[in-house]
Structures are given as C-alpha cells and as structure tokens.
Backbone bond lengths (Angstrom), bond angles and torsions (degrees), N, CA, C in turn:
res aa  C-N    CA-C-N  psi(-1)  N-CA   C-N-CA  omega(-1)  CA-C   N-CA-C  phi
1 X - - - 1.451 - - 1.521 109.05 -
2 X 1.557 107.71 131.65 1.451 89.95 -162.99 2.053 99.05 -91.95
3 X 1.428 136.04 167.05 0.983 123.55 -176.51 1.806 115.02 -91.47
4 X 1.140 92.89 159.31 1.761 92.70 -170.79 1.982 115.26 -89.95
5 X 0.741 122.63 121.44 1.365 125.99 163.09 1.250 121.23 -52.87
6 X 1.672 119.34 139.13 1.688 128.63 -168.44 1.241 95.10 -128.02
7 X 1.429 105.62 150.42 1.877 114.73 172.05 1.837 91.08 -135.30
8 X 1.116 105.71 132.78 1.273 124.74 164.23 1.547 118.13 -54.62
9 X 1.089 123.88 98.05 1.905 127.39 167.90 1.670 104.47 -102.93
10 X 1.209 112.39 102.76 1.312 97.95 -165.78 1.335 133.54 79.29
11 X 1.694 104.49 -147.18 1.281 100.55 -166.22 1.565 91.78 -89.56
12 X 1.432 128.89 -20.39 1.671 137.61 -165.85 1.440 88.82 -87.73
13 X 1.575 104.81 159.11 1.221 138.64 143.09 1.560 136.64 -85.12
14 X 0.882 112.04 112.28 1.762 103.89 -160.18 1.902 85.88 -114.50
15 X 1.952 86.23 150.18 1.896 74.72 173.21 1.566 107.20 -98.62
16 X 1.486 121.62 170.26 1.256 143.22 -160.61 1.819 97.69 -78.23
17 X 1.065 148.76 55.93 1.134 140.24 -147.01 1.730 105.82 -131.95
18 X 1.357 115.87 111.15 1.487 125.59 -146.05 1.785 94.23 -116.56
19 X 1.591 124.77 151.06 1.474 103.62 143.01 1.618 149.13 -56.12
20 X 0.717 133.04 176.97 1.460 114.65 173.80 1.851 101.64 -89.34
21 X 1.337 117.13 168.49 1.163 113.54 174.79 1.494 117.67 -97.39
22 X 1.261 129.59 128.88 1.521 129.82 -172.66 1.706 102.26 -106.43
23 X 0.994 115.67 175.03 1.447 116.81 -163.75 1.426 73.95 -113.26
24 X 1.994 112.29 133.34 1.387 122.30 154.51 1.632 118.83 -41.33
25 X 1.312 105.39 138.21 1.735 104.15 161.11 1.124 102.97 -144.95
26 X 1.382 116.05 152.20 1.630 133.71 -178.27 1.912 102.66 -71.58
27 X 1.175 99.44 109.13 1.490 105.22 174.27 1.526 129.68 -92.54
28 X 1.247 117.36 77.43 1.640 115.39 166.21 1.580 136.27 -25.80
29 X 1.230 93.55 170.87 2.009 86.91 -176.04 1.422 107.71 -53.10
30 X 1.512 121.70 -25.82 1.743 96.57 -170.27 0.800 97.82 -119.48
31 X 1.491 144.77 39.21 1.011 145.07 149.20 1.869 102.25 -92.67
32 X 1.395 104.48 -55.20 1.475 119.61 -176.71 1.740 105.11 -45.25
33 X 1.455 112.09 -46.60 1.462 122.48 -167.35 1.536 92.11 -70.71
34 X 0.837 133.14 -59.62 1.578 130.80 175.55 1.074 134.57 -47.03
35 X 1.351 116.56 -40.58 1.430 107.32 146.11 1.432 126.58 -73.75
36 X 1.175 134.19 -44.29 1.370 114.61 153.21 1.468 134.91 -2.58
37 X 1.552 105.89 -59.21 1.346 139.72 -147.20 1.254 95.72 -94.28
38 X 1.376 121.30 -54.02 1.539 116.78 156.55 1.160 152.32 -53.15
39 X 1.854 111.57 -41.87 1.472 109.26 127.33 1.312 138.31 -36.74
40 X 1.459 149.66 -47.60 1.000 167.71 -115.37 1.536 92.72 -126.25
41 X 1.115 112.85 -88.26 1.602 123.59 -176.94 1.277 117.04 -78.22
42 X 1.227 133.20 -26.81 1.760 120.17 -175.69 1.710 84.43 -151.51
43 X 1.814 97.11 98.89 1.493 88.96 -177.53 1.518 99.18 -103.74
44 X 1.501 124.01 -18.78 1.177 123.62 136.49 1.778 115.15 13.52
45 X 1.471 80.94 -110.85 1.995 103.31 166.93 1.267 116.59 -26.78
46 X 1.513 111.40 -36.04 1.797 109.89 -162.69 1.536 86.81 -70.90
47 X 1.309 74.03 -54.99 2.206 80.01 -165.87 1.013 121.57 -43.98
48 X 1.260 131.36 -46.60 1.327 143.03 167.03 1.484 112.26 -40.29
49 X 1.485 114.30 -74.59 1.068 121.65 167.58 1.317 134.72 -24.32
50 X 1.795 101.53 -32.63 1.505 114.20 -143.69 1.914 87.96 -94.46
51 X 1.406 89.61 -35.15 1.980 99.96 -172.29 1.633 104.53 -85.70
52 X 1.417 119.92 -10.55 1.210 88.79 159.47 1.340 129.62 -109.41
53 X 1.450 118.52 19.27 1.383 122.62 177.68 1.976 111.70 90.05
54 X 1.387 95.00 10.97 1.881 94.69 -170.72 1.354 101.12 -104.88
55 X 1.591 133.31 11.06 1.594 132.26 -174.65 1.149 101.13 -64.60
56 X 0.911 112.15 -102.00 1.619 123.34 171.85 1.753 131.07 -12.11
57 X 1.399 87.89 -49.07 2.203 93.12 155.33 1.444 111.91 -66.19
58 X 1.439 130.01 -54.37 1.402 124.87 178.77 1.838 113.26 -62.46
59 X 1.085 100.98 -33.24 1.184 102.68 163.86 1.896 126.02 -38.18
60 X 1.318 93.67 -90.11 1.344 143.47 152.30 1.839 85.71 -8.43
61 X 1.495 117.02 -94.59 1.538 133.34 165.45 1.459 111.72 -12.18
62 X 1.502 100.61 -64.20 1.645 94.33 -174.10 1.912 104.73 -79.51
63 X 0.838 148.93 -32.26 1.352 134.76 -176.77 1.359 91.76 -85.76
64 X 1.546 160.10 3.56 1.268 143.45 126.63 1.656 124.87 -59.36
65 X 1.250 115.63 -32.76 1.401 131.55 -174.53 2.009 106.85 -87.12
66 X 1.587 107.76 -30.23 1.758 110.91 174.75 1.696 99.99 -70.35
67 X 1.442 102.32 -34.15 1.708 80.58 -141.43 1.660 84.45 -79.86
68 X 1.801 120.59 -24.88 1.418 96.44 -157.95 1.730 102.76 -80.63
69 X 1.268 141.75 9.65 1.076 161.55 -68.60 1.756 88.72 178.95
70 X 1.545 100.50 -60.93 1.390 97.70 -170.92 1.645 101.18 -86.32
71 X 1.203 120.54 -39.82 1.376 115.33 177.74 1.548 126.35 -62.37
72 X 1.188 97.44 -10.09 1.712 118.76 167.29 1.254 115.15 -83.45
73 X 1.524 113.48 -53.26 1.523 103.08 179.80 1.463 110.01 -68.29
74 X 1.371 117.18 -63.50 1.311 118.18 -170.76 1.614 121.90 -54.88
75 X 1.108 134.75 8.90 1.393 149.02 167.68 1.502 100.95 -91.71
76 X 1.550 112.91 -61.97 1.775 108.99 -178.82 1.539 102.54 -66.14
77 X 1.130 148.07 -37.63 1.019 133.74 174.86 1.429 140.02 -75.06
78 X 1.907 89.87 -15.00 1.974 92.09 162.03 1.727 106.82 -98.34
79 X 1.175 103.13 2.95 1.497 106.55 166.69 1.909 110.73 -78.03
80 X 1.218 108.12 -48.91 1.059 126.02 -175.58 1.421 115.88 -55.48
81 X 1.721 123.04 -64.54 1.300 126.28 128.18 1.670 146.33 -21.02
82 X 1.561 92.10 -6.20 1.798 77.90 -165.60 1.306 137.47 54.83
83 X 1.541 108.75 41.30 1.651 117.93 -175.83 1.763 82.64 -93.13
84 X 1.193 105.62 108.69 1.500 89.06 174.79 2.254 102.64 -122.16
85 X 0.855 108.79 -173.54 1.502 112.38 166.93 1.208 121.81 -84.63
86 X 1.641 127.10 0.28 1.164 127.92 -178.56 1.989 75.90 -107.36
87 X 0.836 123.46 -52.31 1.710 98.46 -167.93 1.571 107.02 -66.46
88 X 1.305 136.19 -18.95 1.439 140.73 150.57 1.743 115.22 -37.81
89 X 0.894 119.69 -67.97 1.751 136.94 140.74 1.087 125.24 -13.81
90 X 1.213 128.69 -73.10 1.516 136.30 143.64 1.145 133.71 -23.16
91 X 1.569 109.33 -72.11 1.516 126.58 -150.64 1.328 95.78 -142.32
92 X 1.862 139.79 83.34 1.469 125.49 -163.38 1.751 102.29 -68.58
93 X 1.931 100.05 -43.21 1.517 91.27 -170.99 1.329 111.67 -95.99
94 X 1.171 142.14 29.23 0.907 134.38 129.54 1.777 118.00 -65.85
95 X 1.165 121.82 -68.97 1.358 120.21 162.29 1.570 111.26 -28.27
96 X 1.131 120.22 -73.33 1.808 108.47 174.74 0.929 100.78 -30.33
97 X 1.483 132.94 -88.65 1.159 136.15 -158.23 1.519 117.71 -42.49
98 X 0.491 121.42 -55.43 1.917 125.46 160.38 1.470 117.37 -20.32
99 X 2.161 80.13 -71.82 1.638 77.36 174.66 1.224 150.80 -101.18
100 X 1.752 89.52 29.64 1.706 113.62 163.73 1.625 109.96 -86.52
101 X 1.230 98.06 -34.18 1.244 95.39 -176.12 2.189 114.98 -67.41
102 X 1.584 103.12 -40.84 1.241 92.68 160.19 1.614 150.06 -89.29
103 X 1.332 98.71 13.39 1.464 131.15 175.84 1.550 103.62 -81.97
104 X 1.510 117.15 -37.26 1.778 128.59 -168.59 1.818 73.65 -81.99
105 X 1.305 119.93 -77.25 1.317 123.91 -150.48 2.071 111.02 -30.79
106 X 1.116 86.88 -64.72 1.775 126.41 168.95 1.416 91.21 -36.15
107 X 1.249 130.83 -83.14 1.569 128.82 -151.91 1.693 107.42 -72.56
108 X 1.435 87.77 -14.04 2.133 75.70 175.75 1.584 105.81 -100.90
109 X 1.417 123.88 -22.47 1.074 83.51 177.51 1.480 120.83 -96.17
110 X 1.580 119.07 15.82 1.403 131.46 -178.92 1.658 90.34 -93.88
111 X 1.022 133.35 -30.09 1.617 120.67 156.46 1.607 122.40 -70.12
112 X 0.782 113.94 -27.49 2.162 123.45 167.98 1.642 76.73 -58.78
113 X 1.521 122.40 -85.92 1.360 141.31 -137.80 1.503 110.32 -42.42
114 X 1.594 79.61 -60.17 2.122 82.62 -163.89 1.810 103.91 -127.14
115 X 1.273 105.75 -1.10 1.913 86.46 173.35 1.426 109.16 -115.53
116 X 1.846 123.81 -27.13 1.364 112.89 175.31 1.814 107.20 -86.90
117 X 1.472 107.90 -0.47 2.105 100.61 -175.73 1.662 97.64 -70.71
C-alpha cells in the first residue's frame, strides 16, 4: 500500500487525494440523462465511479448502447407495424404518425432498459 501525502490547511492535516483524470467525451441525451440520474438517485455509484476514473467510460457505454438500442427497436417495430416506404408514399402523415408514435414507444423503454436500471 503505497502511503498518502498531507499538506497542512491550518491547524488540520488533510490528505493530498485528487480524482483520476478521464479523457473528455461528448455526452448525448442518454448518456447526459444518466448521469443526472446517477447523481440524483444512486450518488453512491456516481461517486464511486467518479473516484475511480470509470464515469465517463460508463457514460460513454450507455449513450453507445441507447442509441444502438433505439435503432434496433424502432426498425423491428416499424417492421412489425408495416411502417413501410410505400405507406410513406401514400399516406406521409399517416406514416409520421406511426413513426412518432414508435420513436415515443422505443425511447421509453430504452430509458426503463439502460438509463433508469
């Protein structure tokens, strides 16, 4: 165990004890919502996370793992539906409408799944 270094503030000794440094990454909505959510509700985890230098990778993970997540569901489910490009053709707002409706569907339960677990 290696020993920790103290700097005098006063009359106390506090030890020298820094985060680690993580390499910045651009954080998206479900990445952004997740940390939020982790602060907020399990700050525990954040903290943890935060002191050992792994925030930003789990981060990082989950807004790689939502989005491919959403492009997965929402494909089987306008398949499933019959949102096809010939009903786009046809009927545009009807087609929107569809695939607003499975875009809402899609993003909540990829928020249940992987940013509120």
């Amino acid at each position: 165990m290696r020993e920790i270094a103290y700097s005098k503030q006063g009359d106390y000794l506090l030890p020298d004890i820094t985060v680690p440094n993580e390499p910045e990454v651009h954080l998206g909505k479900y990445g952004s919502l997740r940390r939020n959510y982790l602060k907020e509700q399990h700050y525990g985890i954040f903290l943890s996370l935060l002191t050992q230098g792994k925030l930003n990778q789990h981060l990082k993970e989950t807004q790689e793992e939502a989005q491919g997540r959403m492009e997965q569901i929402v494909s089987q489910m306008a398949q499933s539906q019959e949102v096809t490009e010939e009903l786009k053709a046809k009927d545009q707002m009807l087609w929107l409408s569809m695939m607003n409706n499975i875009r809402q569907a899609a993003e909540e339960i990829v928020m249940n799944e992987l940013v509120y677990a």
